[in-house]
FIKOLNU-314440 format. One line per field, with one value per residue (C-alpha): x, y, z. Coordinates in pm, 1 decimal, padded with zeros to 6 digits. Layout:
BEGIN
c1 [X, ...]
c2 [Y, ...]
c3 [Z, ...]
This chain:
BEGIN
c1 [00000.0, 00123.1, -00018.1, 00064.5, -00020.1, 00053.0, 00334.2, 00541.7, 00469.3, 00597.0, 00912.2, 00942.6, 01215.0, 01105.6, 01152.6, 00811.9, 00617.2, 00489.0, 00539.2, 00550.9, 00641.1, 00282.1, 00346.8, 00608.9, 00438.0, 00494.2, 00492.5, 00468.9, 00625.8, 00565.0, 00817.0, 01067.9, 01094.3, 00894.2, 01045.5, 00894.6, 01033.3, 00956.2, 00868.5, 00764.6, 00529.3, 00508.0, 00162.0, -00108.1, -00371.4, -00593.3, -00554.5, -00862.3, -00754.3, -01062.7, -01022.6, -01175.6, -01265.9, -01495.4, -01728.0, -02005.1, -01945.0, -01969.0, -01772.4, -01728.9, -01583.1, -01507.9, -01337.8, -01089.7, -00881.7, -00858.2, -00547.2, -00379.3, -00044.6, 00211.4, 00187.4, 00435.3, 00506.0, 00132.3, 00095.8, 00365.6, 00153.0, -00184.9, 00005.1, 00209.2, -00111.7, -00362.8, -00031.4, 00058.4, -00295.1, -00339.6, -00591.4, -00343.9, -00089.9, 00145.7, 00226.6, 00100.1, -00278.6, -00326.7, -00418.2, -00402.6, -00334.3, -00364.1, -00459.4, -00791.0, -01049.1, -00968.6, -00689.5, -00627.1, -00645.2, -00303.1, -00132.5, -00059.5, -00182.8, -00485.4, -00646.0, -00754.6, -00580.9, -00793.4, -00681.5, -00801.5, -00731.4, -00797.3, -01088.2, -00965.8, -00777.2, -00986.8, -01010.8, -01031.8, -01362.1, -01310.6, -01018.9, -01126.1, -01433.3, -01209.4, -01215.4, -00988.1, -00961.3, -00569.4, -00408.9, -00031.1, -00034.5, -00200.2, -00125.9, -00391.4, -00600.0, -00803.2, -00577.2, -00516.4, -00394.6, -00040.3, -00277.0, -00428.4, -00068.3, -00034.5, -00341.6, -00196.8, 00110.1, 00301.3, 00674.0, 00649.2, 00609.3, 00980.8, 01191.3, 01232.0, 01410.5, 01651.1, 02016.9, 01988.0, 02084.9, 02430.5, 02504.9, 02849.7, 02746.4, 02970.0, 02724.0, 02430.5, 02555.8, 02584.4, 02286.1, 02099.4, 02353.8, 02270.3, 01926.1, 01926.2, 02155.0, 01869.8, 01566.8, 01524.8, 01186.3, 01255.0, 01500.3, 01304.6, 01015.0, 01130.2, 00760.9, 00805.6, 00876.2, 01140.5, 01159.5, 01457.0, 01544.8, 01967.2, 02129.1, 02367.0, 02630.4, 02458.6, 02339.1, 02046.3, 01789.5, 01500.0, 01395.6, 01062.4, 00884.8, 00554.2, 00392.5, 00268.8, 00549.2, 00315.6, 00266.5, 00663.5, 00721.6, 00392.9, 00574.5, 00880.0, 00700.4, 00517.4, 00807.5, 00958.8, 00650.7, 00611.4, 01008.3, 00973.0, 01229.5, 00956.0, 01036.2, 01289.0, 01476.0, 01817.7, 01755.3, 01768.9, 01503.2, 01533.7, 01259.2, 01245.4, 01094.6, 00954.5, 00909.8, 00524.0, 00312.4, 00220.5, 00590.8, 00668.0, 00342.8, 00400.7, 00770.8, 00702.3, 00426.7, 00720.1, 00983.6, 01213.3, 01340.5, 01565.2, 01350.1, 01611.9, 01452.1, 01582.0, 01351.5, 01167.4, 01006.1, 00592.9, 00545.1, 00335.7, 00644.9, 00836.3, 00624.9, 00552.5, 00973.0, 00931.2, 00647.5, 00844.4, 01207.6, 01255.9, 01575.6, 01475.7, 01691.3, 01619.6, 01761.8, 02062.8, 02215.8, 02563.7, 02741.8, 02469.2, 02177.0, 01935.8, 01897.5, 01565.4, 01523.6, 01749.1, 02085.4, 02225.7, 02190.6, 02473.0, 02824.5, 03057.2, 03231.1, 02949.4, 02665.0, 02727.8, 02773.3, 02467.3, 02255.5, 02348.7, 02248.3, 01911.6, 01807.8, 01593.1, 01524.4, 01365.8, 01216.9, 01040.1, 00981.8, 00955.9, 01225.6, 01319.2, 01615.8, 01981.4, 02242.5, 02517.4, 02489.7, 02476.6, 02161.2, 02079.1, 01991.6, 01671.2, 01416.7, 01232.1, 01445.4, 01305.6, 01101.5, 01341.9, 01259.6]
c2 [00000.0, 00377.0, 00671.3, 01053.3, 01368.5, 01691.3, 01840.3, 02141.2, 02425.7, 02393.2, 02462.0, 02614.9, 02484.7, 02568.8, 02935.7, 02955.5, 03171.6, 02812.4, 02563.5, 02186.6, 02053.5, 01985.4, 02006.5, 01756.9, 01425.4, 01227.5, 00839.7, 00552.2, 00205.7, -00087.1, -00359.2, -00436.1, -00168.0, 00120.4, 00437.0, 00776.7, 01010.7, 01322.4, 01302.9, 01600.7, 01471.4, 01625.7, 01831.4, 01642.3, 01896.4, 01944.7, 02168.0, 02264.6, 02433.0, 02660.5, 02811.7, 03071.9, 03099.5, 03192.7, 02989.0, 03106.9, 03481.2, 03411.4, 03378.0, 03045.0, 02859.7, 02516.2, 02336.6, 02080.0, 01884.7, 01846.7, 01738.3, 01589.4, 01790.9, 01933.6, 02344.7, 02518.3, 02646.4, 02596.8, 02844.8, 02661.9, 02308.8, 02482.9, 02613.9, 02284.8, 02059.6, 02277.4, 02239.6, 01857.2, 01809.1, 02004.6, 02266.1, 02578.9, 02581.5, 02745.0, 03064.0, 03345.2, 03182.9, 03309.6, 03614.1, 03569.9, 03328.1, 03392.3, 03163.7, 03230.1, 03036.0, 03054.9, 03042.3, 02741.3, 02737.5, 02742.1, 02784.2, 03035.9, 02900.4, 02812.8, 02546.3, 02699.0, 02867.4, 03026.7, 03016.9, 03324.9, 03229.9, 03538.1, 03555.4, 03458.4, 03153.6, 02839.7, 02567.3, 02247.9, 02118.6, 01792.7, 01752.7, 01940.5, 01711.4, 01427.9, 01519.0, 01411.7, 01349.3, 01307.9, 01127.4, 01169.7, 00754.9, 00714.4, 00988.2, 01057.0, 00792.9, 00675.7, 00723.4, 00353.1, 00420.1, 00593.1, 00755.2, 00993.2, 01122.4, 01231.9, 01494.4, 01813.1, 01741.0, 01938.2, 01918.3, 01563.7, 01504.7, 01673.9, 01410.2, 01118.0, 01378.4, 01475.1, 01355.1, 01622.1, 01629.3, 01458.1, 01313.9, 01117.3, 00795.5, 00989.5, 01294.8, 01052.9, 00885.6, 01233.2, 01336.4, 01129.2, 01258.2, 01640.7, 01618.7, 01414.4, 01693.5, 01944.7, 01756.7, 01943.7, 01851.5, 01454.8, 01515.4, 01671.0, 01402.7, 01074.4, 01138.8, 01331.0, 01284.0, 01483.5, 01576.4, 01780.3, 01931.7, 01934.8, 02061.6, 01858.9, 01933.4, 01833.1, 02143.7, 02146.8, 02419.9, 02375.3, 02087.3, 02064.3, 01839.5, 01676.3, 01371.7, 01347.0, 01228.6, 01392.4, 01685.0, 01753.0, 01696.6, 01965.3, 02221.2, 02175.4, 02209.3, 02501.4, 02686.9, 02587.4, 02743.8, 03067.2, 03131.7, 03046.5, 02788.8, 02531.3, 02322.0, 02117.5, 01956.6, 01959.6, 01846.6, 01555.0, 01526.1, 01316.1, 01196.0, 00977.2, 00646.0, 00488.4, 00592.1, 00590.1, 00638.7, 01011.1, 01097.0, 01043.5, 01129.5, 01511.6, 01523.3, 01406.9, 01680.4, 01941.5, 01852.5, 01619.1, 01401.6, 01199.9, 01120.8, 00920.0, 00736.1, 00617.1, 00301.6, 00062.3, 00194.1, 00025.6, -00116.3, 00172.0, 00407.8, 00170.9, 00238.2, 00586.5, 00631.8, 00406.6, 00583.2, 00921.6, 00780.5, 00904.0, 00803.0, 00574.0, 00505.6, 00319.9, 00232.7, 00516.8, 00485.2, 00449.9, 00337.8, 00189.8, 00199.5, 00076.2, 00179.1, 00024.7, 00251.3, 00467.6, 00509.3, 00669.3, 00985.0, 00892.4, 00969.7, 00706.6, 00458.9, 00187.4, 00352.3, 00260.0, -00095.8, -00086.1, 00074.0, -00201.9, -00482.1, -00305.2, -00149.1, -00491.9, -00592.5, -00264.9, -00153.6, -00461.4, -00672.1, -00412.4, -00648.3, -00360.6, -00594.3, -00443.8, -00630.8, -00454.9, -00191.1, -00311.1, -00433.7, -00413.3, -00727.5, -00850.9, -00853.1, -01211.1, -01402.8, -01449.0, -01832.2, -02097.6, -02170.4]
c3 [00000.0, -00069.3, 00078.6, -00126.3, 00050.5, -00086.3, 00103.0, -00028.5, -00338.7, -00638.2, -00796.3, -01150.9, -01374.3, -01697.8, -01878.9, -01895.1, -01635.4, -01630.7, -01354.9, -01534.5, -01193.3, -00924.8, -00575.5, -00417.2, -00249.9, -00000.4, -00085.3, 00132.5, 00063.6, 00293.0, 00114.4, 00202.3, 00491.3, 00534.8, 00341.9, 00348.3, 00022.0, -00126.7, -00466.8, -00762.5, -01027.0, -01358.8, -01400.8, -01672.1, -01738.9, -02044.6, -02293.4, -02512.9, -02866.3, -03009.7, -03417.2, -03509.5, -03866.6, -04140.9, -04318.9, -04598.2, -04457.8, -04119.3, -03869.6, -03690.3, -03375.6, -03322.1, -03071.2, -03256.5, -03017.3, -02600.0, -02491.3, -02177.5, -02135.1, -01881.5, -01921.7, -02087.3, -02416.9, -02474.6, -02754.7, -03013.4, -02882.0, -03059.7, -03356.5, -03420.5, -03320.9, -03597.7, -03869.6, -03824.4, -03879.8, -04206.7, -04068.8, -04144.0, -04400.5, -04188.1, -03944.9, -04187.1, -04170.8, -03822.2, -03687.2, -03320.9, -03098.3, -02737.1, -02396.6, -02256.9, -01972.3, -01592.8, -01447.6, -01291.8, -00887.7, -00751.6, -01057.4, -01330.6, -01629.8, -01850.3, -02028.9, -02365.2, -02632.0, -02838.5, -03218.0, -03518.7, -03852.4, -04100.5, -04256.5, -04619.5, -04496.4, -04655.6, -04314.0, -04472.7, -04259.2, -04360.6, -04144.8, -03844.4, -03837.9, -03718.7, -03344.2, -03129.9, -02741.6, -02738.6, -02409.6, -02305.9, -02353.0, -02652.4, -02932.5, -03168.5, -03212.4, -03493.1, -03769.6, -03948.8, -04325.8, -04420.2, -04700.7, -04498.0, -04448.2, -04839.6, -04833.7, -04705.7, -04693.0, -04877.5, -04728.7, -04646.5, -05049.6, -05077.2, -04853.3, -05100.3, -05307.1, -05011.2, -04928.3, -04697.3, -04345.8, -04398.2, -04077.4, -03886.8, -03673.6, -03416.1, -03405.5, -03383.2, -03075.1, -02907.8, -02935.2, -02672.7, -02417.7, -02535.5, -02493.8, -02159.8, -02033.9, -02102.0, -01981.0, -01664.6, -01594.0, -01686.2, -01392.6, -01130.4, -01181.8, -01404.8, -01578.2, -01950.1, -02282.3, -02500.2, -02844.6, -02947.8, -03301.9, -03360.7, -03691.0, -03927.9, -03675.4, -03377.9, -03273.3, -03006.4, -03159.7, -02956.5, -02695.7, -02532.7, -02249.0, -02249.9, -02053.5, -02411.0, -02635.9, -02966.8, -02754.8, -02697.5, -03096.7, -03172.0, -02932.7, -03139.9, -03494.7, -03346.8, -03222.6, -03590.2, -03717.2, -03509.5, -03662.1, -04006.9, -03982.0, -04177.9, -04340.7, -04148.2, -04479.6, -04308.0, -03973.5, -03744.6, -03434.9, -03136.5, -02959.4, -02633.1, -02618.1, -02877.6, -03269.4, -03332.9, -03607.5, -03530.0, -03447.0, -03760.2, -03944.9, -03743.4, -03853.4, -04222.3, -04168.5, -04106.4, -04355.3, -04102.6, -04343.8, -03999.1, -03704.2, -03467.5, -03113.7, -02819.6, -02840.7, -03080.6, -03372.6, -03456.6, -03755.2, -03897.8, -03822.1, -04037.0, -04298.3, -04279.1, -04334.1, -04652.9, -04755.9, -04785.3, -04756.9, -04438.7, -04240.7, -03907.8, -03685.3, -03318.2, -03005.8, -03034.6, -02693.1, -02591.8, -02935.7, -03060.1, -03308.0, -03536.3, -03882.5, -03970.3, -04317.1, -04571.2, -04394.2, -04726.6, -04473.5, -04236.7, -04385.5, -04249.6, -04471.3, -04354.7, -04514.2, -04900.8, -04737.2, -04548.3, -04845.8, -05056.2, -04806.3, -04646.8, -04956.3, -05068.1, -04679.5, -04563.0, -04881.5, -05017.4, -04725.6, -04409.6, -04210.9, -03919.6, -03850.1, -03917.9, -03730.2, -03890.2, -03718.8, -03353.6, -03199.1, -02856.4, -02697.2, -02761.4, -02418.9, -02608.4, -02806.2, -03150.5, -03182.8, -03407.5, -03757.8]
């Protein structure tokens, strides 16, 4: 049994006048001996994004997604959120963009950000019809065919003609170290995602937190958005965890032709990187990684080699499966044939 009481105020870490951090609690654990700790949990509160359009002459407003997410940087979360999805074209469709609602007791945020489109910006209804209620576990849900990924999508129809970014296996296994360093909140609480954009030469540009791992990749794209650095053709991002479906669908979405993880990719994500000949990469940790499509993007000596011996594997039969390069020990082993 484990008892949590609400003990101290918070403390902010983040540049945001935003506290991501609740209050510190006290847990409780009976096995093996009794232990009392302090403990600060990241804060999961929903976030409601309302557009404001026109329609027919008139003006309209809709609510389009509600999402679970820790505060902060909630402004490039709406922007990136309404782009990855197709609903704007891009930063020069909105007019203003600005939180609203009540402030939240105790804290000193809000839970809507209210979106304005101008009035001759065309909102593709279509897509904002496919409502979403968007959990920090799950991603957005509902989404089954990589086809729905080629309708507005107009930088993620560039990549297969890329080379671009040129990359060193060197910088690649720097990178998880770089954005570890700069995961403050992942350090005060154990309980966040990270997404974190680098240039060719490893360069961290912008890194963001989220107990959603799609919500710390939209506050990227948005703050990539709100600074006209879209799209993304010559850049690598990092993301925590796993490689899903909509990490990859939102970076496709933003030009990123090199989406690296520091777990397992799904099966859709493998596709989505054939689809649009996106570099994959998994399991980069300590020396080590997975190149489970196109490594033609990585410099070193190894990646003609590699080319030649994935490009049938990965491209015709989806095997994710490159031992070449180093893979971690598997958790099951794989059943005999």
């Amino acid at each position: 049994m484990a008892t949590k009481l609400y003990s101290t105020q918070p403390t902010t870490i983040s540049a945001d006048s935003v506290c991501p951090v609740g209050p510190s609690m006290d847990g409780y654990a009976a096995r093996p001996v009794p232990h009392i700790w302090t403990d600060q949990l990241a804060i999961e509160e929903p976030l409601e994004i309302r557009l404001e359009y026109w329609a027919n002459g008139r003006p309209q407003r809709k609510s389009v997604s509600i999402t679970m997410r820790t505060p902060g940087h909630d402004l490039e979360l709406a922007a990136g959120f309404l782009f990855t999805e197709g609903i704007i074209a891009g930063w020069d469709d909105i007019k203003h963009i600005r939180p609203c609602g009540p402030v939240v007791k105790g804290q000193n945020f809000q839970n809507i950000v209210r979106v304005e489109v101008h009035p001759t910006v065309s909102v593709k209804t279509a897509t904002m019809d496919r409502n979403f209620y968007t959990t920090s576990s799950c991603g957005i849900c509902g989404k089954t065919s990589i086809e729905a990924l080629k309708i507005h999508n107009h930088f993620g129809k560039n990549i297969k003609h890329l080379t671009s970014p040129s990359v060193t296996q060197n910088m690649l296994f720097c990178l998880p170290e770089r954005m570890t360093a700069q995961q403050q909140l992942f350090q005060q609480t154990g309980g966040c995602h990270a997404s974190a954009l680098f240039d060719e030469q490893g360069t961290l540009l912008c890194l963001r937190e989220d107990v959603g791992r799609h919500n710390a990749l939209d506050k990227v794209l948005g703050w990539a958005l709100m600074n006209n650095h879209l799209p993304l053709s010559h850049h690598v991002v990092l993301v925590s965890g796993r490689a899903s479906f909509e990490l990859m669908q939102k970076s496709s979405m933003g030009g990123i032709p090199f989406l690296a993880a520091m777990g397992a990719p799904s099966t859709l994500a493998v596709q989505v990187a054939q689809e649009f000949n996106m570099t994959l990469v998994g399991f980069l940790h300590h020396q080590r990684m997975t190149i489970y499509h196109d490594p033609g993007r990585i410099q070193d000596h190894q990646a003609a080699q590699l080319k030649e011996k994935l490009g049938q594997t990965t491209r015709n039969t989806g095997s994710p499966v490159n031992t070449a390069v180093g893979n971690p020990p598997r958790r099951f082993p794989r059943p005999e044939t």
